[in-house]
C-alpha positions in Angstrom: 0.0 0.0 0.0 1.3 3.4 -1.0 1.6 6.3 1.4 -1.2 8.0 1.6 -3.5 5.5 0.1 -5.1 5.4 3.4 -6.3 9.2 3.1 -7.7 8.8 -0.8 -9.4 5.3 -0.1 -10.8 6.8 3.5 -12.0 10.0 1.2 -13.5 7.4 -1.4 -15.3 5.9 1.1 -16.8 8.8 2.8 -17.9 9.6 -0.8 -19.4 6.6 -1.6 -21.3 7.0 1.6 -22.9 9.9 0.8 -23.9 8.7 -2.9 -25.9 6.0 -0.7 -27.5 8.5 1.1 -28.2 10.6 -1.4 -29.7 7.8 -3.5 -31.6 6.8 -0.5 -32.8 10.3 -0.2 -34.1 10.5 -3.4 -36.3 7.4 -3.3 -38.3 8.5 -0.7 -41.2 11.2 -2.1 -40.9 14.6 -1.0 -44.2 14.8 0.6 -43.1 12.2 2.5 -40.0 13.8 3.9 -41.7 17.1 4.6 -44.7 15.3 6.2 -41.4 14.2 8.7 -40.5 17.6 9.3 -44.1 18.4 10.1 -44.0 15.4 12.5 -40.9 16.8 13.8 -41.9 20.1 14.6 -45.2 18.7 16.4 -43.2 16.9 18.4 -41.1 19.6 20.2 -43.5 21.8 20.3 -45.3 18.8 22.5 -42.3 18.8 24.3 -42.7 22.4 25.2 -46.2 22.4 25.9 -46.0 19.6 28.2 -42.9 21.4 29.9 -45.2 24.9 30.5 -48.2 22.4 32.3 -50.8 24.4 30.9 -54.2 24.0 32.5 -55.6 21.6 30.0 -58.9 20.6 31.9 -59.5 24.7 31.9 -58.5 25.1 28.1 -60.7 21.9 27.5 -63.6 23.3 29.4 -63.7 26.9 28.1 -62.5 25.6 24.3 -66.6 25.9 23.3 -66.8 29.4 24.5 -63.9 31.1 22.8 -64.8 29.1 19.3 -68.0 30.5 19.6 -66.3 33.9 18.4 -65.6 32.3 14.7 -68.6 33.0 13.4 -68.2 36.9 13.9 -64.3 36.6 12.9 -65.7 35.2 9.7 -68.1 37.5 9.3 -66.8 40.6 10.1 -64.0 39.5 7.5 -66.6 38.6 4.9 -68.2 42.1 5.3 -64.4 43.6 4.8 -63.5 41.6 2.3 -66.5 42.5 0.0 -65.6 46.1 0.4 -62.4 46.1 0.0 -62.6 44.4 -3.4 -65.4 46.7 -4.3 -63.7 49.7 -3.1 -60.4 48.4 -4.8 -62.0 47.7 -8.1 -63.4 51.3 -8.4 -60.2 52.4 -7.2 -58.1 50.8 -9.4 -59.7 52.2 -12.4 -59.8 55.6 -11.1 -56.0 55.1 -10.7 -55.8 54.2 -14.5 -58.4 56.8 -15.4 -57.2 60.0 -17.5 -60.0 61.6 -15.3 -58.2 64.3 -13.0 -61.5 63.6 -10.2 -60.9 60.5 -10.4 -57.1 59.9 -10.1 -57.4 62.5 -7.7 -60.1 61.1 -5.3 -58.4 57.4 -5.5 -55.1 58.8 -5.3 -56.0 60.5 -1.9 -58.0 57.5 -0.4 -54.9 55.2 -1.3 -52.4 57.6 0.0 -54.9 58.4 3.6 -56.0 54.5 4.4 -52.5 53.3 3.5 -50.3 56.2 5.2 -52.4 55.8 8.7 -52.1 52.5 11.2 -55.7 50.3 11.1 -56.2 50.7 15.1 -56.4 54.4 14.4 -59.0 54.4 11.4 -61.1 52.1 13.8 -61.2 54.5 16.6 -61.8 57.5 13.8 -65.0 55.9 12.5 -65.8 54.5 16.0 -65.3 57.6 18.6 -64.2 60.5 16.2 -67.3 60.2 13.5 -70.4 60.2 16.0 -68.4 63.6 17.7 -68.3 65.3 13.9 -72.0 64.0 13.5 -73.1 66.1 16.4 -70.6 69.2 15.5 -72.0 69.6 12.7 -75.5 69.4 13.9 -75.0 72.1 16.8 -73.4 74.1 13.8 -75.8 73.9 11.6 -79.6 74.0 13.4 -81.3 72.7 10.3 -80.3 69.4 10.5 -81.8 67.2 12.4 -80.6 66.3 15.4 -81.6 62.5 14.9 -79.3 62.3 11.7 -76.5 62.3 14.2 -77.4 59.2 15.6 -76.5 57.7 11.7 -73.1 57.9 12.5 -73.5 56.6 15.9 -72.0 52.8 14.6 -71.3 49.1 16.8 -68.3 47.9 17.3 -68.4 45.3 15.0 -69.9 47.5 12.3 -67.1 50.3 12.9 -64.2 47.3 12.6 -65.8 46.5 9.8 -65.6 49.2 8.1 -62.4 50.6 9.0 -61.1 46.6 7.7 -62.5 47.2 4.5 -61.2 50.7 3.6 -58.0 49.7 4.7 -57.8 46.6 2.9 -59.2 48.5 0.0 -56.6 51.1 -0.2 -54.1 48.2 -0.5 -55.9 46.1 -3.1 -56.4 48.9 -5.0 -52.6 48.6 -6.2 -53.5 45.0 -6.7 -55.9 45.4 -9.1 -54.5 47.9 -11.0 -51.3 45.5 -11.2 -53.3 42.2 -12.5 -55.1 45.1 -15.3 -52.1 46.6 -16.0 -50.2 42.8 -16.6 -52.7 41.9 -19.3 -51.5 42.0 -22.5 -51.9 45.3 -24.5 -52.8 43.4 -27.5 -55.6 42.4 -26.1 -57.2 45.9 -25.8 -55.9 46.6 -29.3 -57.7 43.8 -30.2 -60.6 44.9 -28.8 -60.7 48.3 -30.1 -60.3 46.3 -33.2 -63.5 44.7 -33.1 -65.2 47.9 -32.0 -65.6 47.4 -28.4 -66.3 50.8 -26.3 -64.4 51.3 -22.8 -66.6 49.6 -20.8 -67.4 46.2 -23.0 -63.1 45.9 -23.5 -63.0 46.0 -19.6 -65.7 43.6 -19.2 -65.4 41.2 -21.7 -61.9 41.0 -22.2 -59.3 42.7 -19.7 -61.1 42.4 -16.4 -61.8 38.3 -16.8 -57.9 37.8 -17.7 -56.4 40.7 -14.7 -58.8 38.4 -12.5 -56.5 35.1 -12.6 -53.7 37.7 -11.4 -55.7 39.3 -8.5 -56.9 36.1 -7.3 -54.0 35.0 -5.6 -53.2 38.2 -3.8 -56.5 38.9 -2.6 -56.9 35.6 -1.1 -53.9 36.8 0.7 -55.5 39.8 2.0 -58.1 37.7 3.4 -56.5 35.7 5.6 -54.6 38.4 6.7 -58.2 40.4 7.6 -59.6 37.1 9.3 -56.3 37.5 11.4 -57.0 41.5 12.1 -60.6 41.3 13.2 -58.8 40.8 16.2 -58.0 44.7 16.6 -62.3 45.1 16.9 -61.8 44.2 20.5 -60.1 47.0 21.2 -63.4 49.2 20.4 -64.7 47.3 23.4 -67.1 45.0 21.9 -69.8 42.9 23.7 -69.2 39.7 24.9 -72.6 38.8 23.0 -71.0 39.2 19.9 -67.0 39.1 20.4 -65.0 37.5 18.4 -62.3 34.3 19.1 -59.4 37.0 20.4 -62.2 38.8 22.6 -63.8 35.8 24.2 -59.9 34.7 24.8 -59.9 37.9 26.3 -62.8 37.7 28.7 -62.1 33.8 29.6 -58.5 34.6 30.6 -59.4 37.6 32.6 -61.7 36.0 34.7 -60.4 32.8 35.5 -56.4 34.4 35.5 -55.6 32.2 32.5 -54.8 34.3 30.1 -51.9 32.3 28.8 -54.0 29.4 27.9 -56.8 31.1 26.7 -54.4 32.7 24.3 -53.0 29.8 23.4 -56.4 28.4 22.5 -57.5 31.6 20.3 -53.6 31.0 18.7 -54.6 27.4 17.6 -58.2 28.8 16.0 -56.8 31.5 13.8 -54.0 28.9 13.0 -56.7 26.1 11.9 -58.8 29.2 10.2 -56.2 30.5 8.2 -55.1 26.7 7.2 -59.1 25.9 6.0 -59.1 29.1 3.6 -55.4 28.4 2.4 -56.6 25.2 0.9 -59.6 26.7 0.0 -57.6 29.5 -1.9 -55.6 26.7 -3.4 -58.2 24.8 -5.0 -60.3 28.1 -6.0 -55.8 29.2 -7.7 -56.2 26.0 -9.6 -59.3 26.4 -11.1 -59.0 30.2 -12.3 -55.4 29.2 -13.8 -57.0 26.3 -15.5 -55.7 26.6 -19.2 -53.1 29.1 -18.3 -50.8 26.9 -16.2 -48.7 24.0 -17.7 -48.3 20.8 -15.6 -45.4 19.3 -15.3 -44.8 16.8 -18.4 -47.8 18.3 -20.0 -46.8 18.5 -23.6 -48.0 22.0 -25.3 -49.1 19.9 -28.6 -52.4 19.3 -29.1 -54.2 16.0 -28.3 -52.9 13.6 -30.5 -50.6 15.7 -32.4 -47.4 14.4 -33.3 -44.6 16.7 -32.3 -43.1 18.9 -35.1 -46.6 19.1 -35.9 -46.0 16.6 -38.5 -49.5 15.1 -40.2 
């Protein structure tokens, strides 16, 4: 044996051992091996939950009460969501409009909701706008007085509100991304045909930009279900609090606020983890047509390629 033959066969080895693994790797499916990373992250966090002794029998027996609250979180983020998309529709094509009231009036409502922090909008429309209502009404003695009470808004209906204008503001840049990323020859193509304005929006830009908003707005979704938690700030009823207020209340009274937080964590978790799949399935059937699977040749059914007959 030559000197150093030792070193190269030792370093042979060690390479050949990693080929093996590797190999070994490979053959396994990847779901499989992140499904063991999953497994292995549930495990310590066991660990650690098992190490902190939470009061399981109280988190057990109070587990009804906070889920009760998902009904509002969901709704409260429905009613957001709705007007956020409507509110970022109309401002998306004011920010593409050659209209100077129009850029101007989306430009300032997308520069206000998205230059000011959410918390602060809610207490605006909740506390600020009842106090303008009755300004104006001492101010001006032919209103009526009861026209104040309009503005006089719920919690719920106030966090609503302020979620939706928010969330607008931001969308609105969405939107006017996924119109501006169709194609340009598709309006030409349009004018072409003699479409007005309003038909080449409808018919033929708006149903392609919507493939592109979808994703992102699924987004802002889940993110809203997750800030309907800031309504409990306006000091919201426990008739009709949602999971981070009833957390809220539990904890308070029982001096187990740690649990009860824990409990409202694992809700929003398992809410935001049922509308992710849902936003999944809802991605795959929008881009149906436009996306490519893997292997999936581009020829027609049938088709030999080259396009040979």
């Amino acid at each position: 044996m030559t000197p150093g033959s030792s070193t190269v066969l030792g370093g042979d080895g060690s390479g050949d051992r990693r080929e093996r693994l590797a190999l070994a790797s490979a053959r396994i499916p990847f779901r499989l091996k992140v499904a063991a990373v999953w497994a292995a992250i549930f495990a310590v966090l066991a660990f650690f939950f098992w190490l902190s002794q939470f009061d399981t029998d109280w988190m057990l027996d109070n587990l009804s009460f906070i889920a009760a609250g998902l009904r509002f979180t969901i709704a409260i983020a429905l009613g957001g969501i709705v007007l956020a998309v409507v509110l970022a529709g109309l401002g998306a094509l004011g920010r593409l409009s050659s209209n100077s009231i129009a850029y101007g009036v989306s430009g300032f409502y997308v520069s206000f909701f998205r230059g000011t922090p959410l918390i602060v909008q809610m207490f605006l429309i909740y506390l600020a706008l009842p106090q303008v209502a009755s300004n104006l009404v001492d101010r001006f003695p032919t209103i009526p007085a009861e026209y104040a009470n309009w503005f006089i808004l719920e919690a719920a209906v106030a966090g609503t509100l302020a979620l939706g204008l928010n969330y607008g503001a931001y969308m609105t840049e969405i939107f006017r991304a996924g119109i501006q990323a169709v194609a340009g020859g598709q309006g030409e193509a349009a004018d072409a045909l003699g479409m007005t304005h309003r038909q080449k929006m409808r018919k033929v830009v708006l149903p392609q930009a919507f493939r592109i908003i979808i994703p992102p707005t699924g987004n802002e979704f889940i993110a809203m279900m997750k800030d309907t938690a800031l309504v409990s700030f306006l000091g919201v009823t426990a008739a009709s609090a949602e999971i981070f207020r009833r957390s809220q209340l539990a904890g308070q009274a029982d001096i187990r606020n740690l649990e009860a937080y824990v409990v409202a964590a694992g809700l929003y978790w398992a809410l935001t983890a049922l509308f992710t799949v849902f936003q999944a399935r809802l991605e795959q059937r929008v881009s149906r047509g436009y996306v490519r699977l893997p292997g999936q040749s581009s020829q027609p059914k049938g088709q030999p390629h080259g396009g040979l007959p």
